[in-house]
Backbone as XML, in Angstrom:
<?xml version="1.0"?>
<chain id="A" units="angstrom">
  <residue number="1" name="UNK">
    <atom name="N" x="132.415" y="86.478" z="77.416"/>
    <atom name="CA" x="131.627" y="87.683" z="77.347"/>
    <atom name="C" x="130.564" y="87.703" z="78.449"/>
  </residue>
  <residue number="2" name="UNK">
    <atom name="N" x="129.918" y="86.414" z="78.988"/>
    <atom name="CA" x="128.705" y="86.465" z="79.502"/>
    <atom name="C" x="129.441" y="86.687" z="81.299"/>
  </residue>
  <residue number="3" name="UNK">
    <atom name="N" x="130.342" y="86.233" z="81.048"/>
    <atom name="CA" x="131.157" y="86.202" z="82.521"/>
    <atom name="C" x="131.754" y="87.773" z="82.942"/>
  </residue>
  <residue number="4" name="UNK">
    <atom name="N" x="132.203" y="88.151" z="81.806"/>
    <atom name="CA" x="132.665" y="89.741" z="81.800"/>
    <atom name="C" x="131.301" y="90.774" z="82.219"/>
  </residue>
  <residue number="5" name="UNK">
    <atom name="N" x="130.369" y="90.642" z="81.473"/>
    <atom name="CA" x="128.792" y="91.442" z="81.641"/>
    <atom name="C" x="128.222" y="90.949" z="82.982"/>
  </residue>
  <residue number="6" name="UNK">
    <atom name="N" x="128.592" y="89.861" z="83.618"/>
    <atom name="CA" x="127.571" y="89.315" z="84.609"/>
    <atom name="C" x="128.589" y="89.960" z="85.936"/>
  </residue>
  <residue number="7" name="UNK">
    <atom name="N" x="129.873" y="89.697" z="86.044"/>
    <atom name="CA" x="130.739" y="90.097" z="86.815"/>
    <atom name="C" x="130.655" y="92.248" z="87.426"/>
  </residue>
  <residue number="8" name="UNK">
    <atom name="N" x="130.672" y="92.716" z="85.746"/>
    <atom name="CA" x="129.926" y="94.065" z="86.109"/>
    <atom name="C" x="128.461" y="94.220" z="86.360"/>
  </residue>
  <residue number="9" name="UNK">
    <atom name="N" x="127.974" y="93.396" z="86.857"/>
    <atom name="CA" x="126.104" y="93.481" z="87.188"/>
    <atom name="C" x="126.428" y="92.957" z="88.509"/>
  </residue>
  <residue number="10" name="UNK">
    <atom name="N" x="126.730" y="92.020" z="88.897"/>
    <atom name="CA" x="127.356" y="91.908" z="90.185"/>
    <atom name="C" x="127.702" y="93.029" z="91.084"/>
  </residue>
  <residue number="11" name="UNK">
    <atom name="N" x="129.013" y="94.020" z="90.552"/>
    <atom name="CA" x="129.151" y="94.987" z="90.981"/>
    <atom name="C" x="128.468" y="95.867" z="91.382"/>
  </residue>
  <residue number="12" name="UNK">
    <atom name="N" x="127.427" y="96.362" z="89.763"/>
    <atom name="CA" x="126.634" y="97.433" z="90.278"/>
    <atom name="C" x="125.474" y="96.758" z="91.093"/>
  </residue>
  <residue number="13" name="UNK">
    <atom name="N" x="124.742" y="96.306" z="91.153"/>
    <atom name="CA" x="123.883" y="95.865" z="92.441"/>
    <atom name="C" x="124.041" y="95.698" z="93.787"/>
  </residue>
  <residue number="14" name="UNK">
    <atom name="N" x="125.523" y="95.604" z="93.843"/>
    <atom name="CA" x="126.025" y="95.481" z="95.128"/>
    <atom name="C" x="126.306" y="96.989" z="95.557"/>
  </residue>
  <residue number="15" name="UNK">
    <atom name="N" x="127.062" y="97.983" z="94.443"/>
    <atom name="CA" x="126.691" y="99.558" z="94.697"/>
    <atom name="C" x="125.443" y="99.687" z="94.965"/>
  </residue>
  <residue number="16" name="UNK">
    <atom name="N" x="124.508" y="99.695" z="94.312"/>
    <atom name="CA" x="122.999" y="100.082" z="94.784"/>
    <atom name="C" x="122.792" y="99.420" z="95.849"/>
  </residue>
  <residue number="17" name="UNK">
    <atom name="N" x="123.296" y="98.265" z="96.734"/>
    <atom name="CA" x="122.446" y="97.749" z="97.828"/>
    <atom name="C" x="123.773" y="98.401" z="98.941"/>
  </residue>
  <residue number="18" name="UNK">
    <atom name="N" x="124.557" y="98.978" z="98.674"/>
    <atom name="CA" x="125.595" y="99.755" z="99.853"/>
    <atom name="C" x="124.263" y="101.064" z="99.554"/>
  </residue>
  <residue number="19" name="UNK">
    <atom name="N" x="124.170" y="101.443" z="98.775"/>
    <atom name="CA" x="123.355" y="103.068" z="99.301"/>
    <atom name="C" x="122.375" y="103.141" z="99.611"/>
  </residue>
  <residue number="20" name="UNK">
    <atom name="N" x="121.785" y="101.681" z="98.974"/>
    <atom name="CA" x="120.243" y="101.617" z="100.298"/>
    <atom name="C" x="120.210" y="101.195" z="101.842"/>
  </residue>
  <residue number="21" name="UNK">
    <atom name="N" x="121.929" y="100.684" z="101.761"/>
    <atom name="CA" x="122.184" y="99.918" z="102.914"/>
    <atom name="C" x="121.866" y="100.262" z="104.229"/>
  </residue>
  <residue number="22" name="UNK">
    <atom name="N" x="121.986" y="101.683" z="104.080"/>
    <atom name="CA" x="122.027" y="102.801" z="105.784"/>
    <atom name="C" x="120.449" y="103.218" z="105.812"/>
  </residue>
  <residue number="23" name="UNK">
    <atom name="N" x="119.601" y="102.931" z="104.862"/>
    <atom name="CA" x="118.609" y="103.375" z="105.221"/>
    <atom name="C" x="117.497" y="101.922" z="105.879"/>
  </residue>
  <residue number="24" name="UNK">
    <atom name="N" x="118.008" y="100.968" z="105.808"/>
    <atom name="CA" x="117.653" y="99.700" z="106.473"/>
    <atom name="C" x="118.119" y="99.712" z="108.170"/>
  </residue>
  <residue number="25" name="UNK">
    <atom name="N" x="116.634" y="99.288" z="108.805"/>
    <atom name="CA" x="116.776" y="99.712" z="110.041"/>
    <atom name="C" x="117.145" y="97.975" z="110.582"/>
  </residue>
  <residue number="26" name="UNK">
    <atom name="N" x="118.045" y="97.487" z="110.237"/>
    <atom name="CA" x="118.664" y="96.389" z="110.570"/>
    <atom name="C" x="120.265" y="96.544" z="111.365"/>
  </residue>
  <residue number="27" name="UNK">
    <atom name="N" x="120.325" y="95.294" z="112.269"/>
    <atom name="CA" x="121.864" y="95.609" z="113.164"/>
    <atom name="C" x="123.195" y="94.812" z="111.781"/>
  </residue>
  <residue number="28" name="UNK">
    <atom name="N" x="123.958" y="96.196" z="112.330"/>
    <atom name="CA" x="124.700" y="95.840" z="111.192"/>
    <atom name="C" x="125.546" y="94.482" z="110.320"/>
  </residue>
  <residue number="29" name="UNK">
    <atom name="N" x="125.649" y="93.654" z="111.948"/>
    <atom name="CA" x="125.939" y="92.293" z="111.534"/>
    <atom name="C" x="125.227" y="91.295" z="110.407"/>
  </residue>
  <residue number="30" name="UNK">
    <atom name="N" x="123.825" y="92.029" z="110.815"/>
    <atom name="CA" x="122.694" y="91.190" z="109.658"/>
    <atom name="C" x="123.024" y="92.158" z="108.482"/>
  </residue>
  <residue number="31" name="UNK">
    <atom name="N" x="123.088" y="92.878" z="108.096"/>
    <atom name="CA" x="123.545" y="93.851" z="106.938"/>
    <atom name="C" x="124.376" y="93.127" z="106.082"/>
  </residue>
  <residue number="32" name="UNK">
    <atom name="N" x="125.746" y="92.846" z="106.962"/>
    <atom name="CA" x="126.742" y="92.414" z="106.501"/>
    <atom name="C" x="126.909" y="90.853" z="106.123"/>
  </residue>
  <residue number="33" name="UNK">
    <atom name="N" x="125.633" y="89.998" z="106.643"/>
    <atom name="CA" x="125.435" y="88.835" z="106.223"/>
    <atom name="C" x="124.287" y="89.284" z="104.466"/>
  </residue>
  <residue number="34" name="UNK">
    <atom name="N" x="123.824" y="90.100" z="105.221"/>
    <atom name="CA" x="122.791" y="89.823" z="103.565"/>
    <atom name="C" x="123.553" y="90.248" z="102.683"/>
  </residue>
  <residue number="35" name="UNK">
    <atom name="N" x="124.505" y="91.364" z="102.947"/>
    <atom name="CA" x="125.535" y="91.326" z="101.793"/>
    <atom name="C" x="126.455" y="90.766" z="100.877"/>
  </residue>
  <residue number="36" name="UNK">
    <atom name="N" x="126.931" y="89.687" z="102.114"/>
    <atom name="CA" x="127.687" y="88.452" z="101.607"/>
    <atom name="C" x="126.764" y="87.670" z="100.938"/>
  </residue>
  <residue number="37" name="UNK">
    <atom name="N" x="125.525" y="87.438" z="101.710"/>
    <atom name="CA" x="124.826" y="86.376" z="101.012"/>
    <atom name="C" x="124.489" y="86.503" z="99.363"/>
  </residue>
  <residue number="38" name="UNK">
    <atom name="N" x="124.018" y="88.070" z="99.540"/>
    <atom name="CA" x="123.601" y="88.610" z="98.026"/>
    <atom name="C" x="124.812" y="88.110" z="97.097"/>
  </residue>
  <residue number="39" name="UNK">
    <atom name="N" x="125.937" y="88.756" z="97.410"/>
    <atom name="CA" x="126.964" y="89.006" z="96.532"/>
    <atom name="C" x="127.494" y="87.348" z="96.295"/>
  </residue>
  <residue number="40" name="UNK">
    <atom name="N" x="127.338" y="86.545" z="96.949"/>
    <atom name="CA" x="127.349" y="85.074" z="96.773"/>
    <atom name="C" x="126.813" y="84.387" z="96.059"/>
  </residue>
  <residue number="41" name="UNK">
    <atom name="N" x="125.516" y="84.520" z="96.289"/>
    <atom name="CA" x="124.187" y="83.929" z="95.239"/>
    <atom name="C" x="124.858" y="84.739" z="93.771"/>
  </residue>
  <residue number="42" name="UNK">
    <atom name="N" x="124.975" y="85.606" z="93.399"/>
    <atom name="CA" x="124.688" y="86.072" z="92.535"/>
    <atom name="C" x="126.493" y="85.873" z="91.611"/>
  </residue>
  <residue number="43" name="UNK">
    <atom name="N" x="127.643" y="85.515" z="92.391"/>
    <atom name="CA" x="128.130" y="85.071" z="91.803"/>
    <atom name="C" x="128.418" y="83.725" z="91.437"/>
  </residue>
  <residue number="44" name="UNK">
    <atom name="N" x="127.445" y="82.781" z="91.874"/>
    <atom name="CA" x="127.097" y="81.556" z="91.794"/>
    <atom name="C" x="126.393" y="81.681" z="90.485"/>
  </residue>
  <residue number="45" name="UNK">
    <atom name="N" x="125.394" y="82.577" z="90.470"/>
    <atom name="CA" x="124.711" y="82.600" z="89.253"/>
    <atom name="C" x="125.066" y="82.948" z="87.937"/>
  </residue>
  <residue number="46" name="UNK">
    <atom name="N" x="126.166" y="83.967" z="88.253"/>
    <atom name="CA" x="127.102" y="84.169" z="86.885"/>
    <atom name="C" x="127.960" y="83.015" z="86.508"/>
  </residue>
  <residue number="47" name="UNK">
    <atom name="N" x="128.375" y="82.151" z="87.539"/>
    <atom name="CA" x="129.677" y="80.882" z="87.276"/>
    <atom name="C" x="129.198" y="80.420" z="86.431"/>
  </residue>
  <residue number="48" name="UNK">
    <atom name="N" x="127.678" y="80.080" z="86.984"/>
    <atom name="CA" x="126.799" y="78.582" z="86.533"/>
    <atom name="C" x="126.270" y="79.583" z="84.863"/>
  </residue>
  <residue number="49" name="UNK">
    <atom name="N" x="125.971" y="80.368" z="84.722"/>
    <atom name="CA" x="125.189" y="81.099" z="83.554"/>
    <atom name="C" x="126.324" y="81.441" z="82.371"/>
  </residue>
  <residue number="50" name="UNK">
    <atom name="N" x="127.952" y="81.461" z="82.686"/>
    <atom name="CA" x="128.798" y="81.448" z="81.910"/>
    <atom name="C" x="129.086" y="79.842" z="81.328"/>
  </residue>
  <residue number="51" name="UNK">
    <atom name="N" x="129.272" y="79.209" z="82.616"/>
    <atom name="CA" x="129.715" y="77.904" z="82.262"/>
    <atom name="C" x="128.539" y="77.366" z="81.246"/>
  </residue>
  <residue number="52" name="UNK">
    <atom name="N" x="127.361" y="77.316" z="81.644"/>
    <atom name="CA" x="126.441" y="76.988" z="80.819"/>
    <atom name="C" x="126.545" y="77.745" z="79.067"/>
  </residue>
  <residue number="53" name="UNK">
    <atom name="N" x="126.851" y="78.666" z="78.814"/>
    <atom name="CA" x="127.025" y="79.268" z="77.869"/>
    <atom name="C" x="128.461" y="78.391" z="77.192"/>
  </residue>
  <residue number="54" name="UNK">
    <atom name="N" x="129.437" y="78.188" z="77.867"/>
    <atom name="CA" x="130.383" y="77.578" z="77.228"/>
    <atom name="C" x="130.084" y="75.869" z="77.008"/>
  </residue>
  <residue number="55" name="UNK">
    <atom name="N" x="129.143" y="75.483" z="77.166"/>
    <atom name="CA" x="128.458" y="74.133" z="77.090"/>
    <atom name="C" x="128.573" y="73.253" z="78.122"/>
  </residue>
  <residue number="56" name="UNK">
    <atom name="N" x="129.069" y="73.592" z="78.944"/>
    <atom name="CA" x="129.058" y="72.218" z="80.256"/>
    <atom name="C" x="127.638" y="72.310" z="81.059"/>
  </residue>
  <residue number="57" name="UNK">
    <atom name="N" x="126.750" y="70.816" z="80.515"/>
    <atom name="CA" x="125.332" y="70.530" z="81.461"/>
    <atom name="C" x="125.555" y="70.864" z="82.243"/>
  </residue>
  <residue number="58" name="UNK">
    <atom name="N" x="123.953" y="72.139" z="82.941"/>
    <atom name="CA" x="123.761" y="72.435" z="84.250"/>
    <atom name="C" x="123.134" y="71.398" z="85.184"/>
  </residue>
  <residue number="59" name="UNK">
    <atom name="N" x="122.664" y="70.252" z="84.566"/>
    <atom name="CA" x="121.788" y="69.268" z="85.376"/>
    <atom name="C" x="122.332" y="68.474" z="86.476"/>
  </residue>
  <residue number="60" name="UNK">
    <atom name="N" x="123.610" y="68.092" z="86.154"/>
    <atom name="CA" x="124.284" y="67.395" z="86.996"/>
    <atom name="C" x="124.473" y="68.648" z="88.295"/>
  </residue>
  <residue number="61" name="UNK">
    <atom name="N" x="125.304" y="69.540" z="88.057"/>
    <atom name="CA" x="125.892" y="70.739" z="88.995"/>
    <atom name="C" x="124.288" y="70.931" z="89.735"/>
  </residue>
  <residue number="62" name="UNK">
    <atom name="N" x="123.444" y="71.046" z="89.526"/>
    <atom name="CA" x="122.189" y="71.921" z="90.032"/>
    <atom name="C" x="121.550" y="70.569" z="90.713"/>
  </residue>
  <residue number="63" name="UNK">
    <atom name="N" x="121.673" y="69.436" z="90.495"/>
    <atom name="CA" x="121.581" y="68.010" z="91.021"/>
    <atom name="C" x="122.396" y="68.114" z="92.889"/>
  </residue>
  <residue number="64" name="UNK">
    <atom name="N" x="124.007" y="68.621" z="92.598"/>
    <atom name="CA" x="124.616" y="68.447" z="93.245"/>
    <atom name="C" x="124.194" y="69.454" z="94.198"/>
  </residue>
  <residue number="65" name="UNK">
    <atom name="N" x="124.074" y="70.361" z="93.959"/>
    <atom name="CA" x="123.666" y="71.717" z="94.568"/>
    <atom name="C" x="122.526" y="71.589" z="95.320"/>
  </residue>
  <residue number="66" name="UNK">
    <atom name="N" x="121.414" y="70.781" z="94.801"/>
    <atom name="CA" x="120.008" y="70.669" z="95.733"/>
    <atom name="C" x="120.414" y="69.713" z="96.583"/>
  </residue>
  <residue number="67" name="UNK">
    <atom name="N" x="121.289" y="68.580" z="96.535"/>
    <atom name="CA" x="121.593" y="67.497" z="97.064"/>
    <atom name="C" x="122.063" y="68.139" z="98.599"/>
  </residue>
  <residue number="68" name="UNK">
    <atom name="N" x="123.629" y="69.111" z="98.340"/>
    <atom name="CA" x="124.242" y="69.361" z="99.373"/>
    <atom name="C" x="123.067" y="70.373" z="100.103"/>
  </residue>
  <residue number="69" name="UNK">
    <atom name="N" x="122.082" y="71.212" z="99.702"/>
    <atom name="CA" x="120.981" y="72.060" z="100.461"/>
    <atom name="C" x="120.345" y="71.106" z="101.044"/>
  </residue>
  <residue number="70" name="UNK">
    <atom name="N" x="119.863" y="69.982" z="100.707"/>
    <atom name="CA" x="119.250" y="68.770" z="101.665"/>
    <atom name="C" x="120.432" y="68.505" z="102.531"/>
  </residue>
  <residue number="71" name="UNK">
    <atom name="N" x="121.041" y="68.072" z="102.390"/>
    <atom name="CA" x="122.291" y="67.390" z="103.598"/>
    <atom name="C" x="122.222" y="68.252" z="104.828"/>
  </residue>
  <residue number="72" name="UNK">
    <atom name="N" x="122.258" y="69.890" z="103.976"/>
    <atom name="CA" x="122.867" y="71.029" z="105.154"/>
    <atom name="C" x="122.031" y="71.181" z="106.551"/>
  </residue>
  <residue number="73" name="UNK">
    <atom name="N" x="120.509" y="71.316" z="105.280"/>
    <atom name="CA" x="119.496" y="71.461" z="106.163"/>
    <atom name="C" x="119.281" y="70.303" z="106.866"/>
  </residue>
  <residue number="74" name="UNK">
    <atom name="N" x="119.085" y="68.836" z="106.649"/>
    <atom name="CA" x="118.613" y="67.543" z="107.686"/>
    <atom name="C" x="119.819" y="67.765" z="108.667"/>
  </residue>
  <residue number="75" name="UNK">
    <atom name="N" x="121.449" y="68.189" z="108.442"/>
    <atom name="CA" x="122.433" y="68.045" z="109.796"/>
    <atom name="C" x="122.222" y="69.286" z="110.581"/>
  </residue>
  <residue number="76" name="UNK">
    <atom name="N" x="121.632" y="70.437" z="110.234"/>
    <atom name="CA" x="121.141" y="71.346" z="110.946"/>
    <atom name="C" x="119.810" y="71.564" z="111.911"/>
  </residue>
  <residue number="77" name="UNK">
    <atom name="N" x="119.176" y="70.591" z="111.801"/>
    <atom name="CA" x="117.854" y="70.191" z="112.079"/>
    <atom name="C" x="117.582" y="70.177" z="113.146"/>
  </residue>
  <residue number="78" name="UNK">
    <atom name="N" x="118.441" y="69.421" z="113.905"/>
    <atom name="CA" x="118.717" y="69.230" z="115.274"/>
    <atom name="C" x="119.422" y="70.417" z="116.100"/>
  </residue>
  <residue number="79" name="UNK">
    <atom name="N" x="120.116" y="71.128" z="115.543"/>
    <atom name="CA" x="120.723" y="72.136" z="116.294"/>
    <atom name="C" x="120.082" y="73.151" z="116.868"/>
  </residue>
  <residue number="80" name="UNK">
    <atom name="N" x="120.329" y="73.672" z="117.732"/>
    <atom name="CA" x="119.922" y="74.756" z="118.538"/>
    <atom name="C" x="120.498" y="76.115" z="118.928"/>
  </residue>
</chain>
C-alpha cells in the first residue's frame, strides 16, 4: 500500500515540477538534471519507506548509503 501511494506522489510532483519547469530561468541541461535528480531521491525514498514498512532495518541500508556518499565525495575531491 505504502509503495502504491508513494509511487503516485512521485508522479504528481514530478507533474507540478514539469509546469513550473519553463518558468525557471535555467539552461535546459540543468533542468533536466534536477529532474532526474528529484525524481531519484524521491524514489529512493519510497523504496526505503515501503521496505521499512514491510520490516527490513533501515540502519544498516542508510549505514551503507552514507558510507558510499563518503567514498564518492573523497574520489571526487581531486578532480577537476
Amino acid at each position: 500500500m505504502a509503495l502504491a501511494v508513494g509511487l503516485f506522489l512521485v508522479h504528481w510532483v514530478m507533474k507540478l515540477f514539469e509546469r513550473y519547469e519553463a518558468k525557471m530561468k535555467l539552461e535546459p541541461t540543468l533542468r533536466g538534471f534536477i529532474k532526474n535528480l528529484i525524481r531519484i531521491l524521491l524514489y529512493v525514498i519510497v523504496i526505503m519507506t515501503a521496505a521499512n514498512t514491510m520490516g527490513i532495518p533501515m540502519t544498516s541500508i542508510i549505514t551503507l548509503l552514507g558510507s558510499a556518499g563518503v567514498a564518492i565525495s573523497l574520489a571526487m575531491q581531486g578532480a577537476r
